[in-house]
KOLKOLVEX-486930 format. One line per 2 residues: number of its first residue (from 0); their letters; for each residue x, y, z of N, C-alpha, C, O. Coordinates in pm, whole numbers, padded with zeros to 5 digits. Each point is the difference from the previous one (the first is absolute). Layout:
KOLKOLVEX-486930
NUM> a> X,Y,Z,X,Y,Z,X,Y,Z,X,Y,Z; ...
//
This chain:
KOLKOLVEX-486930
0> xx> -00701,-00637,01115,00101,-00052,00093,00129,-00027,-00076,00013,-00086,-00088; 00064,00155,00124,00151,-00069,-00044,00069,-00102,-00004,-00025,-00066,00101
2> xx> 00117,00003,-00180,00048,-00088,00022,00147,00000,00002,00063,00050,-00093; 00011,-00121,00224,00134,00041,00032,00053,-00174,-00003,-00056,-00082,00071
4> xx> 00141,00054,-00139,00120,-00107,-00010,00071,00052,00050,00045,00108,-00040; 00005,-00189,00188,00129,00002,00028,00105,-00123,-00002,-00035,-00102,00059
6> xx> 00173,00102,-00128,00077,-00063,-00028,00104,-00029,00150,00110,00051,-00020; -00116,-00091,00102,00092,-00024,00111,00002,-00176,00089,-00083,-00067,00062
8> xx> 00248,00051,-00108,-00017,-00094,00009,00048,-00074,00180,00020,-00117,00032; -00016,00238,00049,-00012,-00023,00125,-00137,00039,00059,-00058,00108,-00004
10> xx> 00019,-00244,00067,-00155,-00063,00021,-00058,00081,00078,-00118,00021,-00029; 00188,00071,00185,-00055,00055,00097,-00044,00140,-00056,-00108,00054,00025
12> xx> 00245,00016,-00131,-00046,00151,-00046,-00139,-00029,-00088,-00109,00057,00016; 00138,-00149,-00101,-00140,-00063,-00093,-00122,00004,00084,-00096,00072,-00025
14> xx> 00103,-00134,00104,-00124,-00045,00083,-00072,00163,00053,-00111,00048,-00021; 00237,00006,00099,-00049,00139,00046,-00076,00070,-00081,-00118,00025,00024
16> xx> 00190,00018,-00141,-00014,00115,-00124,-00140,-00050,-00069,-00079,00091,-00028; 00030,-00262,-00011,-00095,-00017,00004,-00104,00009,00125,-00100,-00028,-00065
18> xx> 00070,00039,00146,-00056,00031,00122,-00038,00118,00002,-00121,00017,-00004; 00188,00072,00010,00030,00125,00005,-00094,00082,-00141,-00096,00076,00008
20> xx> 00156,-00119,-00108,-00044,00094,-00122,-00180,-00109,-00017,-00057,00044,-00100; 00007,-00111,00140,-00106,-00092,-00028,-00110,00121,00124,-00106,00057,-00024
22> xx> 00174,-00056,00126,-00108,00080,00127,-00021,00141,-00078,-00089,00073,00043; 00160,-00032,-00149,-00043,00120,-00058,-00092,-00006,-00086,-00074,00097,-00012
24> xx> 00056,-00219,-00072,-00102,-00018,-00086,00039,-00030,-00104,-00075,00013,-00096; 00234,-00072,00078,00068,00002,-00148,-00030,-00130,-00028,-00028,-00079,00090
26> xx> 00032,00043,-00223,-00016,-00202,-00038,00180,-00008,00045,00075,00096,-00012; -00047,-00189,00047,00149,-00021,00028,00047,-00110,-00040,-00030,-00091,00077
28> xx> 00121,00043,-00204,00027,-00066,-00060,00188,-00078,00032,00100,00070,-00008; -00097,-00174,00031,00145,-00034,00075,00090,-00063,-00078,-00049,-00102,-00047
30> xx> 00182,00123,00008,00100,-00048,-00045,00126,-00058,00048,00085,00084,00030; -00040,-00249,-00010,00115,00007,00102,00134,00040,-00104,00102,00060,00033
32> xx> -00136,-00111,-00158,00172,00060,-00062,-00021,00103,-00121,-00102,00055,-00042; 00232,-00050,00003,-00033,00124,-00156,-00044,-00081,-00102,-00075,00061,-00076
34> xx> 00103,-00228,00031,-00084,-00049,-00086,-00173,-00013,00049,-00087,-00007,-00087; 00065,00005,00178,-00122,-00012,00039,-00092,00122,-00029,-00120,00000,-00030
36> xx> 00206,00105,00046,-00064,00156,00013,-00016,00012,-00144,-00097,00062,-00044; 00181,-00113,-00035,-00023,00014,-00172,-00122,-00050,-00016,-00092,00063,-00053
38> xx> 00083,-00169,00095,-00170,-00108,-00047,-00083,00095,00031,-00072,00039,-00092; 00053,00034,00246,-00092,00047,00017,-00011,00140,-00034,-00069,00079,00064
40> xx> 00155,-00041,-00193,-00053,00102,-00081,-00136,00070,-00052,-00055,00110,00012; 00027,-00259,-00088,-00085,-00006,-00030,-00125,-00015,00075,-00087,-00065,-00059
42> xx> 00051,00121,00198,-00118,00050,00099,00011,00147,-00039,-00055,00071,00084; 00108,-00001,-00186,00033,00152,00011,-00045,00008,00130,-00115,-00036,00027
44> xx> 00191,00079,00061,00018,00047,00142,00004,00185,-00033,00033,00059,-00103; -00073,-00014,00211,-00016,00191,-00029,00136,-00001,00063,00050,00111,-00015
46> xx> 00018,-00180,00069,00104,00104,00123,00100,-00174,-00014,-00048,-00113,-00004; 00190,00152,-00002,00106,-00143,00032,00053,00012,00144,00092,00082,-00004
48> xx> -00109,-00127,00128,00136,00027,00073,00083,-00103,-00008,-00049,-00110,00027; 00223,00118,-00074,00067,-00070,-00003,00136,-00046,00078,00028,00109,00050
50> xx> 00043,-00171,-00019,00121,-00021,00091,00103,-00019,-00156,-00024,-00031,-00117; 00080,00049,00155,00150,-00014,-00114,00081,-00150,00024,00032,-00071,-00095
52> xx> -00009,00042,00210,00091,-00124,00039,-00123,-00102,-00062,-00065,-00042,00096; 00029,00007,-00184,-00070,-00132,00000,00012,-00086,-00080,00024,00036,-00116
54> xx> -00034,-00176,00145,00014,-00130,-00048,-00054,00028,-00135,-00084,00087,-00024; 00158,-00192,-00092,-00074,00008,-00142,00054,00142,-00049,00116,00041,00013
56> xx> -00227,00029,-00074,00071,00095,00002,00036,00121,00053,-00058,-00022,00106; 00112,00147,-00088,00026,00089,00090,-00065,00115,-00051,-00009,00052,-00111
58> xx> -00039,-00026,00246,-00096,00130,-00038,00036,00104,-00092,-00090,00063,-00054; 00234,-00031,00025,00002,00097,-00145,00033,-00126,-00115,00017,00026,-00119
60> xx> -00014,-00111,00151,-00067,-00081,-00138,-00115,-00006,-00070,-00016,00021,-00120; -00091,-00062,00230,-00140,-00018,00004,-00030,00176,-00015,-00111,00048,-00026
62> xx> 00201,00007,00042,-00079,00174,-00008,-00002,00014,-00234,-00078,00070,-00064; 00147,-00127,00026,00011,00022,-00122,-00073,-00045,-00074,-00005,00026,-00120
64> xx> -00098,-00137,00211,-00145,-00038,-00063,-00113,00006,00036,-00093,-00078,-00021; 00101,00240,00117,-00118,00057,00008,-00087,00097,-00107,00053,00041,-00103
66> xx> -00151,-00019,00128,-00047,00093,-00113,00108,00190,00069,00061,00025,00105; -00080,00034,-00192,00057,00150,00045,-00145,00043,00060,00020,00066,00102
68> xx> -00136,-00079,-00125,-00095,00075,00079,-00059,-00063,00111,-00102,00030,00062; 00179,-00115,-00046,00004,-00096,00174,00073,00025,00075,00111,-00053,-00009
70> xx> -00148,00165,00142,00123,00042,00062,00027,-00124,00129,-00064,-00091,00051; 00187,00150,-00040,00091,-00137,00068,00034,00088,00146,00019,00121,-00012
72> xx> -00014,-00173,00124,00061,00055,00090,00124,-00077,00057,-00060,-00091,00056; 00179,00069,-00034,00144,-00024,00038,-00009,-00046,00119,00042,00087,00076
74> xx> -00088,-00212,00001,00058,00013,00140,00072,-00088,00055,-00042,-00107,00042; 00173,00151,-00037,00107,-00132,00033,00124,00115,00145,00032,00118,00017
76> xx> -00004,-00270,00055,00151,00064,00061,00059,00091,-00024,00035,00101,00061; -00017,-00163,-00213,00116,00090,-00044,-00010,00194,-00016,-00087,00053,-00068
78> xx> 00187,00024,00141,-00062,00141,00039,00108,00093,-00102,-00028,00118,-00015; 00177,-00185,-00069,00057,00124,-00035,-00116,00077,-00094,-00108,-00035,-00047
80> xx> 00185,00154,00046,-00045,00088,-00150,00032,-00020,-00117,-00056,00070,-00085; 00134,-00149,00052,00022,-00069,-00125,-00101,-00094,-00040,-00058,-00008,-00108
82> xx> 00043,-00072,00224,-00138,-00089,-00023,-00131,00062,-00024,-00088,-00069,-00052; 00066,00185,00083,-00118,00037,00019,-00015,00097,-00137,-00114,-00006,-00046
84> xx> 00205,00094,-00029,00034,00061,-00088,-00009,-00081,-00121,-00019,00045,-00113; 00035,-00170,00144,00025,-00114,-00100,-00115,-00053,-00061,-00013,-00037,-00117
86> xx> -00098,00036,00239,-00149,-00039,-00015,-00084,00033,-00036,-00088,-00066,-00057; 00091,00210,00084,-00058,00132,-00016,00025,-00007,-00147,-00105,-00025,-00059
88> xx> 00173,00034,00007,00088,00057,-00134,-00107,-00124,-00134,-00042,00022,-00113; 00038,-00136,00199,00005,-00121,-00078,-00154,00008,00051,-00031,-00104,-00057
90> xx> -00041,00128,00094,-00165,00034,-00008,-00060,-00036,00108,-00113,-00042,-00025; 00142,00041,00142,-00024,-00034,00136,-00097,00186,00033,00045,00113,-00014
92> xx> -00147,-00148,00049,-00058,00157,00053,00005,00036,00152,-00044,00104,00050; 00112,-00217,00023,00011,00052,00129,00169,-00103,00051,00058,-00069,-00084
94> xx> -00021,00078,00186,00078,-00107,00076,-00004,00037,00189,-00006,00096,00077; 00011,-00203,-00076,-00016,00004,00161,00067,-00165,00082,-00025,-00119,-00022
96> xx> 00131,00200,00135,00083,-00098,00038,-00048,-00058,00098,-00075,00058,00079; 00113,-00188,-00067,-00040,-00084,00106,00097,00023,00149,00123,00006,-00004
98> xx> -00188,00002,00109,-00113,-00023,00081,-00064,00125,-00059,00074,00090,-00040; -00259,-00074,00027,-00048,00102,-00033,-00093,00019,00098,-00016,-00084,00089
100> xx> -00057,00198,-00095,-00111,00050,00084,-00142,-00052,-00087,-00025,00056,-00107; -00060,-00157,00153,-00073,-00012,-00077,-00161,00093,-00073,-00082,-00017,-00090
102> xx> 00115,00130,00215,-00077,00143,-00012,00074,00070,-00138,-00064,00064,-00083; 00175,-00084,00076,00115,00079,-00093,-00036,-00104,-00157,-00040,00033,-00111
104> xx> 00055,-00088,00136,-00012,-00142,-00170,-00171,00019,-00022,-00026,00022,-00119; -00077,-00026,00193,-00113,00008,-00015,-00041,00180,-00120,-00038,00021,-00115
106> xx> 00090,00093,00276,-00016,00110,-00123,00104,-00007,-00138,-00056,00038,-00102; 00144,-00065,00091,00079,-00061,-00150,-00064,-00038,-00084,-00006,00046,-00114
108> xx> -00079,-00179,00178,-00136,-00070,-00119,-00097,00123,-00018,-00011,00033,-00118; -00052,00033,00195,-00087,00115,-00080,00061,00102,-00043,-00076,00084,-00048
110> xx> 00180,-00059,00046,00069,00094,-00071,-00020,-00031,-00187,-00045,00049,-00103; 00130,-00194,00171,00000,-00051,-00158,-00124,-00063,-00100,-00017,-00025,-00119
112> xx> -00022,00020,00187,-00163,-00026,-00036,-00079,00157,-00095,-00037,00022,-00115; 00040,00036,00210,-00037,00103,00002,00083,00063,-00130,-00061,-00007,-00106
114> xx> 00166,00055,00104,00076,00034,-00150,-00077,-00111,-00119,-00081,00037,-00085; 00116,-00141,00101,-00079,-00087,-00104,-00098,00028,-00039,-00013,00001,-00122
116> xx> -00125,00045,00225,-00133,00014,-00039,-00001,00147,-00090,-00066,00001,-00105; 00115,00084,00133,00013,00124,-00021,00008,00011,-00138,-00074,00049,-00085
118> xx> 00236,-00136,00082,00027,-00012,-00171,-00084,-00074,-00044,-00004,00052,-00112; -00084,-00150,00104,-00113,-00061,-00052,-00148,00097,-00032,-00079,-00021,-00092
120> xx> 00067,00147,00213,-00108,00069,00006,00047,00091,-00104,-00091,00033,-00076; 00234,00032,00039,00029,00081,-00127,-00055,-00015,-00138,-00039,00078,-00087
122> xx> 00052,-00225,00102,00003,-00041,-00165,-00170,-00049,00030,-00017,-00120,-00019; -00094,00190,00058,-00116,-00045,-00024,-00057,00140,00006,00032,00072,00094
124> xx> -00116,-00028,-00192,-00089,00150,-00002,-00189,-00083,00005,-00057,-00074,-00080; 00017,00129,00201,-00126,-00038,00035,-00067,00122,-00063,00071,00098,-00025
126> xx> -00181,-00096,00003,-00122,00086,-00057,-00147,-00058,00012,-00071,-00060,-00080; 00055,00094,00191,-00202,-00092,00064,00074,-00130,00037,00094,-00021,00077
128> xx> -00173,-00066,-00162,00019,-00155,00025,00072,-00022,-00141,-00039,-00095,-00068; 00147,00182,00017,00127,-00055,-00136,00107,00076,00095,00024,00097,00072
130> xx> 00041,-00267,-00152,00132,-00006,00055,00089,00046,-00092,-00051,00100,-00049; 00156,-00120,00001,00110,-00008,-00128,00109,-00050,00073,00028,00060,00104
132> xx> 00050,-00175,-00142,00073,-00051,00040,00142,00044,-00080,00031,-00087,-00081; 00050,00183,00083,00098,00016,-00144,00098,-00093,00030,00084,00002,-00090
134> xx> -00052,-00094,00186,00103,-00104,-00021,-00105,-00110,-00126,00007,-00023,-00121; -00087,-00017,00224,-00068,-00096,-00093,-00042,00030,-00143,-00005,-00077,-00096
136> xx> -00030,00234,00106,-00081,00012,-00124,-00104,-00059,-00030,-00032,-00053,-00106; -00058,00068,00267,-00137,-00046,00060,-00087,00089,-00001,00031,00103,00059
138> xx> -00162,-00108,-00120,-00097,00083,00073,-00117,-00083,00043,-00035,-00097,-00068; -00018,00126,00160,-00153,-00039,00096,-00044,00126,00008,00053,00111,-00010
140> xx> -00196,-00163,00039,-00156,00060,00041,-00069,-00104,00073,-00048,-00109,-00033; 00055,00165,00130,-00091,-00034,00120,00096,-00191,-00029,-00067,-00102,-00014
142> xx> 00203,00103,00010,00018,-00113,00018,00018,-00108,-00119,00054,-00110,-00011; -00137,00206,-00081,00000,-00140,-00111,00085,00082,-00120,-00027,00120,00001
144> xx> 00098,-00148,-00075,00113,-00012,-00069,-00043,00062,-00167,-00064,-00050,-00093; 00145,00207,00113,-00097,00043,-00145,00143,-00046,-00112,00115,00029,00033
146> xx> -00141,-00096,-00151,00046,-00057,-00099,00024,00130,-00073,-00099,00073,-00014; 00229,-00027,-00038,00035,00133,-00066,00069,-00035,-00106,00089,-00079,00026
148> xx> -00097,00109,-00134,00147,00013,-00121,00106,00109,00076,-00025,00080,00090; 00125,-00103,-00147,00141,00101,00050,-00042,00176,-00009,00020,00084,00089
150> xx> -00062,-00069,-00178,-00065,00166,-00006,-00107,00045,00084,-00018,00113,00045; -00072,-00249,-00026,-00139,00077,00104,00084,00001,00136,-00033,00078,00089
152> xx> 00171,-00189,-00067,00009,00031,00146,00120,00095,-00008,00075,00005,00097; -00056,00057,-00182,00104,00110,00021,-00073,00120,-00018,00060,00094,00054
154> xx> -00190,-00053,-00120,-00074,00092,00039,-00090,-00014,00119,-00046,00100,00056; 00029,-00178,-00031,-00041,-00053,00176,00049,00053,00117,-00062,00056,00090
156> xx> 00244,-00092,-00105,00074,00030,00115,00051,00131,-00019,00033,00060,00102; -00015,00014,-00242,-00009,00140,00012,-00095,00155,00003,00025,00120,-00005
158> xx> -00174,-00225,00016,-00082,00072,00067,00028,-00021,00141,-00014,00104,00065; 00050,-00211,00008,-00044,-00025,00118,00102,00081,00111,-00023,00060,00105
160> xx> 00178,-00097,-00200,00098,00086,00035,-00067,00184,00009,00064,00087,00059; -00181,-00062,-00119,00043,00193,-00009,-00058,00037,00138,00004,00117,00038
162> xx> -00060,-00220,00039,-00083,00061,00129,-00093,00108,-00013,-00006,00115,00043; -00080,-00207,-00133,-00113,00109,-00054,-00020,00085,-00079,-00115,00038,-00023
164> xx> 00238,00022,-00045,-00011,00093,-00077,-00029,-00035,-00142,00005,-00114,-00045; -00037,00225,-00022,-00063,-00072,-00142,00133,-00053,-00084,00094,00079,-00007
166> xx> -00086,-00172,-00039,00135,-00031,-00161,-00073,00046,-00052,-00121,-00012,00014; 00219,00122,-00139,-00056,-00038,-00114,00000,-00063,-00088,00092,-00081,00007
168> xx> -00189,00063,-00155,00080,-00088,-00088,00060,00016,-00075,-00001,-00085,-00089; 00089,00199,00076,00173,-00012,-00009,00073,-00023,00067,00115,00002,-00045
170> xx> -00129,-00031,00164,00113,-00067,00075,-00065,-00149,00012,00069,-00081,00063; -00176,00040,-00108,-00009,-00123,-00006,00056,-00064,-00116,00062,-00106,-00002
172> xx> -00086,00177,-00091,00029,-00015,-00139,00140,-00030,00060,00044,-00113,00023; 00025,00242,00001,00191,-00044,00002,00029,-00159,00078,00091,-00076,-00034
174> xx> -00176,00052,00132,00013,-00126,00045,00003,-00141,-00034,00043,-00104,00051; -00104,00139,-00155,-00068,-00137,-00060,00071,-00009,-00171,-00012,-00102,-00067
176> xx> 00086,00229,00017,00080,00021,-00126,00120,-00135,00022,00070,-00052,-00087; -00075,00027,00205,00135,-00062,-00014,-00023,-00178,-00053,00085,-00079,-00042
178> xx> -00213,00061,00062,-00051,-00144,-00030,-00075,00004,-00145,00003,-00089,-00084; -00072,00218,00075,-00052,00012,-00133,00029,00137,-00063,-00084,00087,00024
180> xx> 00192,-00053,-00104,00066,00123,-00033,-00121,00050,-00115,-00019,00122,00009; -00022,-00154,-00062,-00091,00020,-00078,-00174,00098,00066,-00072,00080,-00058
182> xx> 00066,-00128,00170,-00122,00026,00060,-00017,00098,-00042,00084,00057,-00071; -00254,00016,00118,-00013,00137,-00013,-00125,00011,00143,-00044,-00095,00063
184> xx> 00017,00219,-00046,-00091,00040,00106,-00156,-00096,00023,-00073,-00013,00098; 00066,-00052,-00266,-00110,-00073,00001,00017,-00112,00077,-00086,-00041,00077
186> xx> 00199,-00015,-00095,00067,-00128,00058,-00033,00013,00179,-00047,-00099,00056; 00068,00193,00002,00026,00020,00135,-00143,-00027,00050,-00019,-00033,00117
188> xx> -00091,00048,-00210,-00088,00047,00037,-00100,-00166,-00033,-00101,-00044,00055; 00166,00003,-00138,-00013,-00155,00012,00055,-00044,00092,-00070,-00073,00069
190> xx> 00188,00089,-00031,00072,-00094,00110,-00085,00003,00117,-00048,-00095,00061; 00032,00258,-00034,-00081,-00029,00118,-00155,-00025,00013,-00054,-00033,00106
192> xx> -00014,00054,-00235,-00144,-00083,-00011,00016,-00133,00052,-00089,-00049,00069; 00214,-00024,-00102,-00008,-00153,-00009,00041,-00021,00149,-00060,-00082,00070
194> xx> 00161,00156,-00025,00016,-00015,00151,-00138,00038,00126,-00029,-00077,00091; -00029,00191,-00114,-00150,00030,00063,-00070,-00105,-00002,-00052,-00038,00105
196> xx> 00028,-00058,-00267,-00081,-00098,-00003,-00021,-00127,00098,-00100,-00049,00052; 00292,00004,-00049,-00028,-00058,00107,00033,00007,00156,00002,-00097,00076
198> xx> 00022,00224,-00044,-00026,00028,00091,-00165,00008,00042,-00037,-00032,00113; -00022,00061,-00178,-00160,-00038,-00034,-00014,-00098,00026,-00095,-00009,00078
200> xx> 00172,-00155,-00119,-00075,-00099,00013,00018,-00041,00169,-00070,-00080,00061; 00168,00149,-00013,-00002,-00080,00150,-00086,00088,00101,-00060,-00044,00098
202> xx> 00065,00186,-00144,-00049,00129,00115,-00090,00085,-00076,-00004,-00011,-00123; -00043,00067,00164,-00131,00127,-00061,00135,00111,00018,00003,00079,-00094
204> xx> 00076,-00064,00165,00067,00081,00095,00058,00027,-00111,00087,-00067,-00056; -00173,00240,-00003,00107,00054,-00134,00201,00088,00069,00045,00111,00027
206> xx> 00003,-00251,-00032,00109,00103,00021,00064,00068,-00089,00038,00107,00049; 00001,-00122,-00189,-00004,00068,-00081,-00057,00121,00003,-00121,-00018,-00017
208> xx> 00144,00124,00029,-00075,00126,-00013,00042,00086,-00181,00104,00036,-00055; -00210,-00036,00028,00053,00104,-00139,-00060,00124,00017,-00118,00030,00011
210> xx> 00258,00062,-00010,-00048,00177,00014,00023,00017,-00122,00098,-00033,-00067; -00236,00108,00026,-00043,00039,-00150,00140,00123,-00073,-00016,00121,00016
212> xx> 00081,-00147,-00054,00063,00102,-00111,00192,-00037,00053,00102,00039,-00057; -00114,-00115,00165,00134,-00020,00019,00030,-00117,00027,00052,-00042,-00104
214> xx> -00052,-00030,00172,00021,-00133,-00011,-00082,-00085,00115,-00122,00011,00011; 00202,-00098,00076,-00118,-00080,00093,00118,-00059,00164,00122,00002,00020
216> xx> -00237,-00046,00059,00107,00026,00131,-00068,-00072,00060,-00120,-00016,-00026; 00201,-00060,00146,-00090,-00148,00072,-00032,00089,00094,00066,00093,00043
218> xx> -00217,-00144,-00004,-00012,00055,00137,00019,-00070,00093,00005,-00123,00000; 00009,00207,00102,00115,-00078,00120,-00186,-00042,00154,-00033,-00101,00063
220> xx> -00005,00191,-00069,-00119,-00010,00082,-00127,-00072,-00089,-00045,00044,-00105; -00009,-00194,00191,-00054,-00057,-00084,-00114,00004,00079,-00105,-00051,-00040
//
């Protein structure tokens, strides 16, 4: 379930927009001014809708202490194109003028939702029940959290990256030269003994595959 903060500090649009976005299934989180909307930062909210005219501080104030991967949607009176060019520019992912269609602001929220999840689903490569997280520089199995040195998870995510196909270990080798310039083919072949191992300790599930005379490749069907 999502979570949407909205910052508006006129009570009836507030009241609606919560009403409204709650019958969809969203958590709906309420703000009457821009110092208030700052405090409630910290709920990381998935989605901002904000008004600009507000008490404390003003919505492109309060916009400069959002995170950048918290999209914001714009919804105030105010209709020039300067205003809206202005918002946009300054990290606002949508704007929408008041009086609105609340059919119209609703698809906006899954729009923007929706872009968000997307870019979140990029930066994760699934394989069975493994994940790889490359923002985090996370990996799970079946959920529980495999512990890597910097080389097992960079031969990790560039097996996982080939979509099956075999690496070899010269191109693993070139991968891993850059942390240990010294290595040699034996090295690779340690790295990934030690990575198999514990992938071992959480799953039987050999994803590691080693093809005899060339190198080794995750399998994707578990």
């Amino acid at each position: 379930m999502s979570r949407i903060l909205i910052v508006e500090d006129d009570e009836d649009i507030g009241a609606v927009l919560q009403k409204e976005l709650m019958k969809d299934g969203y958590e709906v989180l309420r703000a009457v001014t821009g110092t208030e909307g700052r405090m409630m930062l910290g709920t990381n909210p998935d989605l901002i809708l904000m008004d600009l005219m507000l008490p404390g501080l003003t919505g492109e104030e309060l916009l400069t202490h959002i995170p950048k991967e918290t999209p914001v949607i714009a919804v105030s009176a105010r209709s020039s194109i300067d205003d809206k060019v202005s918002l946009l520019s300054s990290g606002c992912v949508d704007y929408i003028t008041k009086p609105f269609d609340i059919k119209e602001l609703k698809a906006r929220v899954i729009a923007a939702l929706r872009t968000v999840e997307n870019k979140k689903s990029s930066n994760v490569i699934t394989c069975g029940d493994m994940t790889i997280d490359t923002d985090k520089h996370e990996v799970k199995i079946e959920g529980k959290e495999l512990k890597l040195t910097r080389t097992e998870y960079a031969i990790l995510k560039m097996l996982a990256s080939g979509d099956g196909r075999v690496i070899s270990k010269s191109e693993l080798l070139d991968l891993i030269k850059s942390e240990t310039p010294d290595c040699t083919e034996s090295s690779v072949k340690v790295h990934v003994s030690n990575l198999r191992k514990k992938i071992k300790e959480i799953t039987d599930i050999e994803y590691v595959e080693a093809v005899w005379g060339i190198g080794f490749k995750l399998k994707g069907d578990t």
